[in-house]
C-alpha positions in Angstrom: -14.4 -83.7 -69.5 -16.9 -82.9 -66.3 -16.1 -83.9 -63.2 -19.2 -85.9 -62.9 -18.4 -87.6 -66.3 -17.1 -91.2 -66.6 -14.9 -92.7 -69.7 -14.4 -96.4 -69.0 -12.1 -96.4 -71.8 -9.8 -94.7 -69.5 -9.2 -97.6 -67.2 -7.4 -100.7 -67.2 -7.8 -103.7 -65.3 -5.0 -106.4 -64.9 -5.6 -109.9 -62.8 -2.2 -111.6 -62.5 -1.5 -115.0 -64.2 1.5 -116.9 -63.0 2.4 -117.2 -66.4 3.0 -114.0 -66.7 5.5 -113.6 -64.4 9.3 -112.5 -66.1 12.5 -112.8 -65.1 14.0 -109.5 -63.2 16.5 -107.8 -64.6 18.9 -104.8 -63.9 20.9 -103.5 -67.0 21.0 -106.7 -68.9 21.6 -108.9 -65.9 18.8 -111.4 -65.2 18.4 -111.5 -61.1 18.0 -115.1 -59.9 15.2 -115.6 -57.4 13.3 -112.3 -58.7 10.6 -111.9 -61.5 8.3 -108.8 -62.6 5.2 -107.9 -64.0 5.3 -104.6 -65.5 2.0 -102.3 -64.9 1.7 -99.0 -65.7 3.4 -96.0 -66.8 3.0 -92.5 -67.0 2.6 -91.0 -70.3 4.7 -87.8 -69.2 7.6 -90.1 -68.0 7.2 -88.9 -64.3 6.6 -92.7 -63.6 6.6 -96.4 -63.9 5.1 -99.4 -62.1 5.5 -103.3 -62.0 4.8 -106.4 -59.6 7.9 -107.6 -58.6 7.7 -111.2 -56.6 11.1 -112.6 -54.7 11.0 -116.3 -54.4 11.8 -117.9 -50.7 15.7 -117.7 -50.2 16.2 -115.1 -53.0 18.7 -112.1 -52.4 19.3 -109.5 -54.6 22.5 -107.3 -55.3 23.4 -103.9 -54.3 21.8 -101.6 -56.9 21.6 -97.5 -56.7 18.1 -95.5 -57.2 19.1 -92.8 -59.3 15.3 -91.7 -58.7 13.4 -92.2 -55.8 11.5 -95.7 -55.7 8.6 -96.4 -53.7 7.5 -100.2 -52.7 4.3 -101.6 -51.2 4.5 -105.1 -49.5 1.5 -106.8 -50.7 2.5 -110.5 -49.2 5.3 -112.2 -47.8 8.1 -110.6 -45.8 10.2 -108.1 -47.5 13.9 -108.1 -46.2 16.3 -105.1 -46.8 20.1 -105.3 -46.9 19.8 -103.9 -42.6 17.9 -107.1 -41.8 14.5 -104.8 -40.9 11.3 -107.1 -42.3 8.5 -105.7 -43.8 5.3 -107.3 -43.4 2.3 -106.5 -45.5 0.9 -103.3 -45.9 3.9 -101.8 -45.2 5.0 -98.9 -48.1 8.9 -98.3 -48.1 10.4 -95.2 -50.2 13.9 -95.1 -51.3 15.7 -91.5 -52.0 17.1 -90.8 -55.6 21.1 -91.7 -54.9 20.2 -94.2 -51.8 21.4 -98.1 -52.1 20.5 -101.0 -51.3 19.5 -104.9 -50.9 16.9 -107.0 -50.9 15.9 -110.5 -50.0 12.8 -112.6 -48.7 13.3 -116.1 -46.9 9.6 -116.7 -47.5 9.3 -114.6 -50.7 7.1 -112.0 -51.0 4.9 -109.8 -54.0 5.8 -106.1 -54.0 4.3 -102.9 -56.2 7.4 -100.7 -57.2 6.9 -97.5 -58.3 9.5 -95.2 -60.0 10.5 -93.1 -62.6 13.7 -94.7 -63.3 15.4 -98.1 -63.2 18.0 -99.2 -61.0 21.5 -99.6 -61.8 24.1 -102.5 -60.0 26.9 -101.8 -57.4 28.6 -104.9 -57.3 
């Protein structure tokens, strides 16, 4: 196709409904407080995306990236397991065999990108 060429069949758009909104889950275990949106993948497998939103008070458990994860704060305040807060706008990668925690005492909406899904440590 040229450069200068345009396929609007190509693109997708998405507006989030509330009601579209699904429980979170790692493995087969559903994550109170957290739900997701999935996105977007890449047909090759290199990647995957979803919305993921923490209700206020949620915390999540331990879990291991086998695959590097990437994370945009959209809104809300995004809390790791170290206490730091991420405000919006702020994009947070996590190395392939790094761990960690999450949690939001406001709640927040978050993109994740990845190419793989998490597994639990605890």
């Amino acid at each position: 196709m040229p450069l200068n060429s345009f396929d609007s069949a190509a693109r997708r758009s998405y507006k989030i409904s509330d009601k579209d909104w699904r429980p979170l889950q790692i493995g087969n275990v559903d994550i109170p407080g957290y739900f997701w949106i999935p996105l977007s993948e890449d047909e090759g497998g290199g990647w995957s995306s979803y919305w993921m939103r923490i209700q206020p008070g949620a915390r999540g458990p331990m879990h291991l990236h086998d695959t590097t994860e990437m994370i945009f704060v959209a809104d809300g305040v995004f809390t790791d397991s170290d206490g730091v807060h991420f405000q919006p706008g702020h994009v947070l990668t996590y190395a392939a065999g790094s761990s960690h925690a999450s949690s939001s005492e406001s709640g927040c909406t978050v993109l994740v990108v990845a190419r793989t899904a998490s597994s639990l440590l605890d």
